[in-house]
DOLO-739693 format. One record per residue: x, y, z of N, C-alpha, C in turn; residue in three letters; residue number from 1. Coordinates in steps of 0.001 Angstrom, whole numbers, padded with zeros to 6 digits. Example, Ala and Ser with C-alpha at 12.3 -4.5 7.8 and 13.67 -1.06 7.14 Angstrom:
// residues 2
PT     n_x     n_y     n_z    ca_x    ca_y    ca_z     c_x     c_y     c_z   r   k
PT  013190 -005690  007800  012300 -004500  007800  013200 -003300  007800 ALA   1
PT  012850 -002250  007080  013670 -001060  007140  012900  000030  007870 SER   2
***
This chain:
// residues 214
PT     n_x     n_y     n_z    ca_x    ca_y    ca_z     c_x     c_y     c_z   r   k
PT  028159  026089  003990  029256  025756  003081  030310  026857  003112 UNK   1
PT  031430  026382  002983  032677  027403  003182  033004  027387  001492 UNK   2
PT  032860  028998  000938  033558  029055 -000463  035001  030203  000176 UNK   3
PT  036201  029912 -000378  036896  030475  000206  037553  031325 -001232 UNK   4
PT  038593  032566 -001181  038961  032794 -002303  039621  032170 -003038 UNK   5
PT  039471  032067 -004524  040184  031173 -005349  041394  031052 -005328 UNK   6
PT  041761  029670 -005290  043571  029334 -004586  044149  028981 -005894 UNK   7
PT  045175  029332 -006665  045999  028948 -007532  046930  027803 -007292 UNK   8
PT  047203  026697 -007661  048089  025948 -007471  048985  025394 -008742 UNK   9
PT  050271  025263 -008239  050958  025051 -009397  051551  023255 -008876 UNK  10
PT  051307  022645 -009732  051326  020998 -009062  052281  019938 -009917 UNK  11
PT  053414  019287 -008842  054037  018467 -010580  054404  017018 -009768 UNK  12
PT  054332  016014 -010250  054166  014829 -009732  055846  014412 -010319 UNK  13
PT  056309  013629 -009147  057711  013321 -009732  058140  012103 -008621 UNK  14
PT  058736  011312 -009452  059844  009685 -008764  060460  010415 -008451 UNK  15
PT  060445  009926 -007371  062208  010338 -005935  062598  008735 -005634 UNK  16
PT  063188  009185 -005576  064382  007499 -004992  065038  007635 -003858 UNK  17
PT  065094  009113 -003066  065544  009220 -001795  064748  010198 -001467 UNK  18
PT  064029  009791 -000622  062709  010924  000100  063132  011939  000940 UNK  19
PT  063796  011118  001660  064598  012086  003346  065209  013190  002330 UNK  20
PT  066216  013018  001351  067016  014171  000774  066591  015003  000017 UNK  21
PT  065615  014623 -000599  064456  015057 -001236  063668  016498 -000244 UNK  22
PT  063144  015938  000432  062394  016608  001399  063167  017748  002179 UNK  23
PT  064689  017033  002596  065655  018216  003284  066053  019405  002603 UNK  24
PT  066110  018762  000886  066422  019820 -000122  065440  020977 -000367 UNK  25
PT  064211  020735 -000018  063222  021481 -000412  063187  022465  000580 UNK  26
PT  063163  021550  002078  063043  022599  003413  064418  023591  003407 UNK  27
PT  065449  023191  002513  066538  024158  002526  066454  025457  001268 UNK  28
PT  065273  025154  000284  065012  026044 -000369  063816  026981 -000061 UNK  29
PT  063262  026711  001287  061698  027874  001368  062712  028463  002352 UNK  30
PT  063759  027887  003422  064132  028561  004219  065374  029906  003698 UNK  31
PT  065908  029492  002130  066621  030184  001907  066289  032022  001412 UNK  32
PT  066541  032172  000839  066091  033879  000151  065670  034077 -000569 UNK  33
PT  065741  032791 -001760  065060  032909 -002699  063778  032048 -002667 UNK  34
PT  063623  031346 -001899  062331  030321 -001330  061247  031002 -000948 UNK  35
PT  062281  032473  000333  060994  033228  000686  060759  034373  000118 UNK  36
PT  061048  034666 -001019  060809  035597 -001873  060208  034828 -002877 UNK  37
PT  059917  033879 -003037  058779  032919 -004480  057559  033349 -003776 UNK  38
PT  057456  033855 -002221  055746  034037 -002283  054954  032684 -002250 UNK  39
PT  055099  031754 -002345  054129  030535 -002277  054177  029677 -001096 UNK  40
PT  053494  028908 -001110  053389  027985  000107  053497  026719 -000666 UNK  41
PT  054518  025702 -000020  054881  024813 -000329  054276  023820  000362 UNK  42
PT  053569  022561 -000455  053140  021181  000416  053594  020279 -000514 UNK  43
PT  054466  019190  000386  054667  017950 -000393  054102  016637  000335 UNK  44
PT  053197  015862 -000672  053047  014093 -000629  053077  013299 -000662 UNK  45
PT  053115  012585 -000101  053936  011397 -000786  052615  010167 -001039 UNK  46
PT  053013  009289 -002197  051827  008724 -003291  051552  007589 -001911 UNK  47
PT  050682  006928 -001433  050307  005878 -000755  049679  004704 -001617 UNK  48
PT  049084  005314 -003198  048464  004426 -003840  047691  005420 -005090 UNK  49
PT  048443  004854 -006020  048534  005641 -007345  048377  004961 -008688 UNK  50
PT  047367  003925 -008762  047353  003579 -010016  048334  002537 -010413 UNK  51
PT  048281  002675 -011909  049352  002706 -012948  050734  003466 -013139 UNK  52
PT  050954  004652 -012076  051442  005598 -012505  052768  005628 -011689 UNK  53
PT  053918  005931 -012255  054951  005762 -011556  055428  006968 -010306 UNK  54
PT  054470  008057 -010270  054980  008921 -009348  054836  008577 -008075 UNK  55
PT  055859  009131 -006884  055756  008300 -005674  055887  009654 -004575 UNK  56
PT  055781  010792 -005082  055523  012195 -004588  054969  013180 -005425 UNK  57
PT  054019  014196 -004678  053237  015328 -005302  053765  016631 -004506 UNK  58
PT  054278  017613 -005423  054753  018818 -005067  053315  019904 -005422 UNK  59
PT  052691  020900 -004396  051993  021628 -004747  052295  022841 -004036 UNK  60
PT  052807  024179 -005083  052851  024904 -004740  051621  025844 -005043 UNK  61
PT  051288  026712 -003430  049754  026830 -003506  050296  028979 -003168 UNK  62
PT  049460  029648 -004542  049607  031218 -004277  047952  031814 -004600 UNK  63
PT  048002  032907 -004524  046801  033485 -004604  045562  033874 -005512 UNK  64
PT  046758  033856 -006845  046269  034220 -008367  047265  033689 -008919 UNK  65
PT  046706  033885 -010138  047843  033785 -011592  049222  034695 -011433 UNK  66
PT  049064  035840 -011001  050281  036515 -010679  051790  035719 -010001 UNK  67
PT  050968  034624 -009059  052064  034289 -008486  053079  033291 -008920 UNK  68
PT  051987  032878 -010079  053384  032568 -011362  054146  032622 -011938 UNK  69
PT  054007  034102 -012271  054872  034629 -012945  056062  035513 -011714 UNK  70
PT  055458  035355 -010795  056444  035515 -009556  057663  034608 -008845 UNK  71
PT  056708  033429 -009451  057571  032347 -009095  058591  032166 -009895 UNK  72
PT  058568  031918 -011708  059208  032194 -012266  060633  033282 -012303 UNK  73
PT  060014  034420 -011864  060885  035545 -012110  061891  034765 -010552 UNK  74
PT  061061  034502 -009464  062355  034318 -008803  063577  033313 -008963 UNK  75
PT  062916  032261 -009758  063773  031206 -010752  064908  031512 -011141 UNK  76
PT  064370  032633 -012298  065284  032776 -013112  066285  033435 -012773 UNK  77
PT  066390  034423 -011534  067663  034614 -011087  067908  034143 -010070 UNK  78
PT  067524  033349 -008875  068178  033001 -007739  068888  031796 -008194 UNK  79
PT  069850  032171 -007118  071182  031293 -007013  071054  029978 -005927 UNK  80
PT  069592  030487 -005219  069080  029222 -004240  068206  028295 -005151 UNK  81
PT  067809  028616 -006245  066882  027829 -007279  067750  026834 -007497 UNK  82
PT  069021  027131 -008252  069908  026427 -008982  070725  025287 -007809 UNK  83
PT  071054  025608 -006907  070976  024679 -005619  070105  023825 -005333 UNK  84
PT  068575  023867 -005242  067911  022962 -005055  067884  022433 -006739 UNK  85
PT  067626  022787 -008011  067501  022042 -008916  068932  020731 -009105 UNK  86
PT  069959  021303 -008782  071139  020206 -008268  070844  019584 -007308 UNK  87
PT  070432  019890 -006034  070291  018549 -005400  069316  017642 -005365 UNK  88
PT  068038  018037 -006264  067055  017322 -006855  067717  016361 -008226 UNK  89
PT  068068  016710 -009084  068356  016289 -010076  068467  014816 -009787 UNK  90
PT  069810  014658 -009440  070204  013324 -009282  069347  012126 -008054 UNK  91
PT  068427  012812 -007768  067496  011946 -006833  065978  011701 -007613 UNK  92
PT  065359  012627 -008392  064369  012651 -008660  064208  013298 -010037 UNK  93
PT  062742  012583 -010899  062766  012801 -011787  061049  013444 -012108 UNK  94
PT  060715  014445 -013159  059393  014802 -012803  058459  013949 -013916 UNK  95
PT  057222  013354 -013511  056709  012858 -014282  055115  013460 -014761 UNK  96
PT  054949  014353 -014632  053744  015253 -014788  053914  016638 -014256 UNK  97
PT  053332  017849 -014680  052954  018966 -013907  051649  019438 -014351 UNK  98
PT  051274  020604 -013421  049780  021215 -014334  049678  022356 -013498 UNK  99
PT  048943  023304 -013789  047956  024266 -013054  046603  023599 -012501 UNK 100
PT  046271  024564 -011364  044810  024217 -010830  044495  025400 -010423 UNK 101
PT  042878  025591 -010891  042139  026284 -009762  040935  026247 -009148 UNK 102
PT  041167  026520 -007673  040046  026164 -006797  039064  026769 -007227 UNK 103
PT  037881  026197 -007460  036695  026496 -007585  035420  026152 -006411 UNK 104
PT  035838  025333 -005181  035038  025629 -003667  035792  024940 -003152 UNK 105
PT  035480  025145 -001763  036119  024319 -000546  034862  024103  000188 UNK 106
PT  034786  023025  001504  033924  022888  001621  034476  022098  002872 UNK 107
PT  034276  022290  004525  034574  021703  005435  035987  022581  006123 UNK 108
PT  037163  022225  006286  038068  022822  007076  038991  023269  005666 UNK 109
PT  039042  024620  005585  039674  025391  004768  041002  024719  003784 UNK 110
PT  041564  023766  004807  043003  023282  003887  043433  021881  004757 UNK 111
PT  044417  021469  003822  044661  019597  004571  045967  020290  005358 UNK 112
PT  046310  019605  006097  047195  020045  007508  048116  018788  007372 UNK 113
PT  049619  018880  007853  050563  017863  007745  050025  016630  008689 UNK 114
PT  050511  015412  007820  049656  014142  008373  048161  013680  007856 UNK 115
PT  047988  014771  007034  046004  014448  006688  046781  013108  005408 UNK 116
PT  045480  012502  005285  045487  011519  004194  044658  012209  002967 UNK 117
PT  044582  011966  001726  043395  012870  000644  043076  011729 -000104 UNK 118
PT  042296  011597 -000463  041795  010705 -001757  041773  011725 -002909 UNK 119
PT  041957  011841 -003943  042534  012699 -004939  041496  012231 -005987 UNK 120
PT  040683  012316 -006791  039406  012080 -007571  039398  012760 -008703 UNK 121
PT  039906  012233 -009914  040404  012974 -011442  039534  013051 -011911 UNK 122
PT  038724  013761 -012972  037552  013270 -013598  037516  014097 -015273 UNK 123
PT  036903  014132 -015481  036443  014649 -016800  035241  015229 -016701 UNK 124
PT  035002  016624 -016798  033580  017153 -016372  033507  018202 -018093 UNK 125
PT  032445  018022 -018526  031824  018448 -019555  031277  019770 -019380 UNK 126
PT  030307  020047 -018224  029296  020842 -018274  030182  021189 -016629 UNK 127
PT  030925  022005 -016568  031230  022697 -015183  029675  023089 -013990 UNK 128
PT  029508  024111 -014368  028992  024726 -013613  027249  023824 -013191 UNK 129
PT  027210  022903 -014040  025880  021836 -014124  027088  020829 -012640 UNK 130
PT  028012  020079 -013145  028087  019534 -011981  028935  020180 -010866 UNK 131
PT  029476  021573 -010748  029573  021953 -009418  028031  022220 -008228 UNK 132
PT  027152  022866 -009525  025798  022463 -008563  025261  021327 -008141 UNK 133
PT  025449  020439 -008867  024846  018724 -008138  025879  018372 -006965 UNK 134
PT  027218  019090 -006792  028367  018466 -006204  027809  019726 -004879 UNK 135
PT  027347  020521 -005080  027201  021982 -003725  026099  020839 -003546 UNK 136
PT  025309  020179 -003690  023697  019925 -003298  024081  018535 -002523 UNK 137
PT  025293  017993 -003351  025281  016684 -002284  026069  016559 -000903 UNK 138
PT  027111  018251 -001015  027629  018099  000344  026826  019487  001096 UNK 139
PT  025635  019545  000909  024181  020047  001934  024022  018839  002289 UNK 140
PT  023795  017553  002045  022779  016529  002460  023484  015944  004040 UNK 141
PT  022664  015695  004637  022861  015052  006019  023907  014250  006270 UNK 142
PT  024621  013029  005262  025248  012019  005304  026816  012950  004512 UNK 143
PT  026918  013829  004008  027904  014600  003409  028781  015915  003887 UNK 144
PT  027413  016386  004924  027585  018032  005347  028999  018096  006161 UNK 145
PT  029325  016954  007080  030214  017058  008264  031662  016563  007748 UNK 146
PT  032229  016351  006597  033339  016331  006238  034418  016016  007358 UNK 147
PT  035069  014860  007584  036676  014938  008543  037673  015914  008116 UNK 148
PT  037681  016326  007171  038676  017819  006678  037977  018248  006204 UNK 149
PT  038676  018251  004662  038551  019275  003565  037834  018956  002748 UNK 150
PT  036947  018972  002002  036838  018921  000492  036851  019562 -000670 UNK 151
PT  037494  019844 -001504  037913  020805 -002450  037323  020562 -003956 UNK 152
PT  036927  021445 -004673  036698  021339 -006027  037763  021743 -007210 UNK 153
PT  038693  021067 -007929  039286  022131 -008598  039187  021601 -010048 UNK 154
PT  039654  022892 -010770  039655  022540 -012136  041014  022984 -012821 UNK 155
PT  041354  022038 -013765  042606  022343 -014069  042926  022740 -015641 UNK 156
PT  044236  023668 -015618  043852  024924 -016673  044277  023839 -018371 UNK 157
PT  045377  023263 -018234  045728  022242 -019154  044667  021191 -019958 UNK 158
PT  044467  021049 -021248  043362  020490 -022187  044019  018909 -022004 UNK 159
PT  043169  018129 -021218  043525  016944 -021323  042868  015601 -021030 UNK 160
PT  043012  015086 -020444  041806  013770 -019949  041030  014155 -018804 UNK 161
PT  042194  014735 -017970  041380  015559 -016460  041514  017139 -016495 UNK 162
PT  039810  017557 -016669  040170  018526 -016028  039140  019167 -015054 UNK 163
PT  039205  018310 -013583  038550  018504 -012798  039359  017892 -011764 UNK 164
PT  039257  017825 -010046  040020  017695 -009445  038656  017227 -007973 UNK 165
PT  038553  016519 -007478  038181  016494 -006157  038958  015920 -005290 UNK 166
PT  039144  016409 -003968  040492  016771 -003190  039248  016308 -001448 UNK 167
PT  039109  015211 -000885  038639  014505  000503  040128  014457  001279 UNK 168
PT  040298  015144  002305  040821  015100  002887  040522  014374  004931 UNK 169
PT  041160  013946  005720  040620  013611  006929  041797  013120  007760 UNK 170
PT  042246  012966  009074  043359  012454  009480  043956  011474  009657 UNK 171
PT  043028  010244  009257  043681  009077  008985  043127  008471  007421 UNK 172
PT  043313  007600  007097  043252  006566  006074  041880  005933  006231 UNK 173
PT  041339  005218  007438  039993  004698  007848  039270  005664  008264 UNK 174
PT  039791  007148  008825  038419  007989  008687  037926  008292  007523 UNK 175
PT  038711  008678  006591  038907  009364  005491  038015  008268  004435 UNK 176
PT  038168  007182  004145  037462  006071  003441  035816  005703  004557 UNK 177
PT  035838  005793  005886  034540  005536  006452  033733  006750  005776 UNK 178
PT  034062  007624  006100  033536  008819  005331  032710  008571  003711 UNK 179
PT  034076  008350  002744  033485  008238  001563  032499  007292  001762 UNK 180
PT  032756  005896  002282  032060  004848  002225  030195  005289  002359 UNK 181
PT  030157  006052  003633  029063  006623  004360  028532  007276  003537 UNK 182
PT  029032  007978  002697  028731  008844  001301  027823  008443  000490 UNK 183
PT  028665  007077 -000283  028343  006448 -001640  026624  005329 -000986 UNK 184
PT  026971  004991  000004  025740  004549  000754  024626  005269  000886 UNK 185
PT  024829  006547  000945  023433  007242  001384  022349  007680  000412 UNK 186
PT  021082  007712 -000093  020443  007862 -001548  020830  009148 -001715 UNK 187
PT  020888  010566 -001010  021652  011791 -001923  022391  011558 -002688 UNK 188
PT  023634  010334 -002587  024870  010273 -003938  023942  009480 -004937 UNK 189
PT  023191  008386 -004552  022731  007737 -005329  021873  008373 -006977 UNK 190
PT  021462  009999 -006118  020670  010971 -007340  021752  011982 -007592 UNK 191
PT  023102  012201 -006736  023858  012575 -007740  024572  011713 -008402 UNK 192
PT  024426  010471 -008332  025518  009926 -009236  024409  010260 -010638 UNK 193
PT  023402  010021 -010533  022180  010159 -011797  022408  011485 -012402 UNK 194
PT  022560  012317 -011596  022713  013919 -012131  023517  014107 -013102 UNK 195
PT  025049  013110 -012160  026458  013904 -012946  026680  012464 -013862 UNK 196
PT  025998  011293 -014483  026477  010323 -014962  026646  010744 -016026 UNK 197
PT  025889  011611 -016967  026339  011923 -018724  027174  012855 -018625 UNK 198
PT  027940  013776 -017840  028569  014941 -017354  029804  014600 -017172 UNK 199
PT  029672  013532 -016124  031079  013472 -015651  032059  012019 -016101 UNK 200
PT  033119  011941 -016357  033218  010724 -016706  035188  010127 -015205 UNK 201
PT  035077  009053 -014552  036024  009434 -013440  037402  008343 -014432 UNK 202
PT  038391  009188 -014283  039550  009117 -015119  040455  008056 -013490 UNK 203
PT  040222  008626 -012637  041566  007882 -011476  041293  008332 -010533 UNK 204
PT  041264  007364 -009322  041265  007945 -007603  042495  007428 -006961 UNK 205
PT  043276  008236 -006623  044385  007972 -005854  044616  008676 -004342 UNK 206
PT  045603  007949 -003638  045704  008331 -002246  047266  008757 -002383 UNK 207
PT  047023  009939 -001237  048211  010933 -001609  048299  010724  000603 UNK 208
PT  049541  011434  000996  049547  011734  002854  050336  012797  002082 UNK 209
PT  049926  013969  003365  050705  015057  003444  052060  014743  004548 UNK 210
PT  053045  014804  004017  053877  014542  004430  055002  016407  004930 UNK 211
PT  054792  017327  004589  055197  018286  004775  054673  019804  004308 UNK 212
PT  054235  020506  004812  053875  021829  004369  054571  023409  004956 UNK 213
PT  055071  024013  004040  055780  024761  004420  054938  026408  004326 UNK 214
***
């Protein structure tokens, strides 16, 4: 199993109505001075299948610690490249959620790569550290171990319906679902679903594509 160091992410879900300009605006803010002085790494997604929910892109900016928040911030508040991209966002897009996350394991290929597909898995977990161990035990098992990407654990810092995060990543759409499928089939999930059923309760599974990472 790969535990890697804990990744901070700062994450905000938002309607765009023009993607291409959207996307150009952003690549014109990591390339500018104040983009590469925020310190973070930028990935954006776009929603493939989301519920109820009106967002149709996921912005995640991914830094090292908590520090790089307040890094990010500080470069906010004075760059003059911030205020540029918040204008040419404005009138295209609107934000409909944000949050903190933090990684709590990884498990398979360190991070999703432009083009991966993710299944995104919200949940409600009660007892943390009870179901990160049933969740380490079911990707040991034979039918789980070989992951097509990534799989990620996270938990998120905001008091709310979710605050847990599982993150399947793989390079297409039909690997990525043969996978789960192969999963939920095999009796290891069958005794973790038993493990984590009073524990965990699943709030939403949605499909996200990486569409750009900077």
């Amino acid at each position: 199993m790969n535990t890697v160091s804990a990744e901070f992410n700062f994450y905000t879900e938002n309607v765009v109505s023009a993607p291409m300009e959207y996307e150009a605006a952003l690549d014109r803010w990591m390339q500018s001075d104040g983009g590469k002085a925020s310190g973070y790494g930028l990935t954006l997604f776009s929603v493939t299948s989301n519920g109820s929910t009106p967002a149709t892109h996921v912005l995640v900016a991914q830094m090292e610690s908590y520090k790089g928040v307040d890094k990010m911030q500080s470069v906010a508040a004075q760059s003059a490249d911030w205020n540029t991209l918040q204008n040419a966002l404005s009138p295209i897009s609107r934000r409909y959620t944000e949050g903190h996350a933090q990684e709590l394991m990884t498990f398979g290929r360190a991070s999703w790569k432009e083009g991966d597909h993710l299944a995104a898995i919200a949940m409600q977990v009660r007892d943390q550290a009870s179901y990160q161990k049933a969740f380490a035990k079911l990707l040991s098992s034979p039918t789980a171990n070989k992951p097509p990407g990534m799989i990620r654990l996270m938990k998120t810092l905001e008091a709310g319906q979710v605050t847990h995060y599982v993150l399947v990543s793989a390079s297409s759409f039909a690997e990525l679902n043969h996978y789960l499928d192969d999963v939920r089939a095999a009796e290891e999930f069958t005794r973790f679903e038993q493990q984590v059923t009073a524990n965990r309760k699943l709030v939403a599974v949605r499909y996200i594509k990486v569409q750009k990472v900077w």
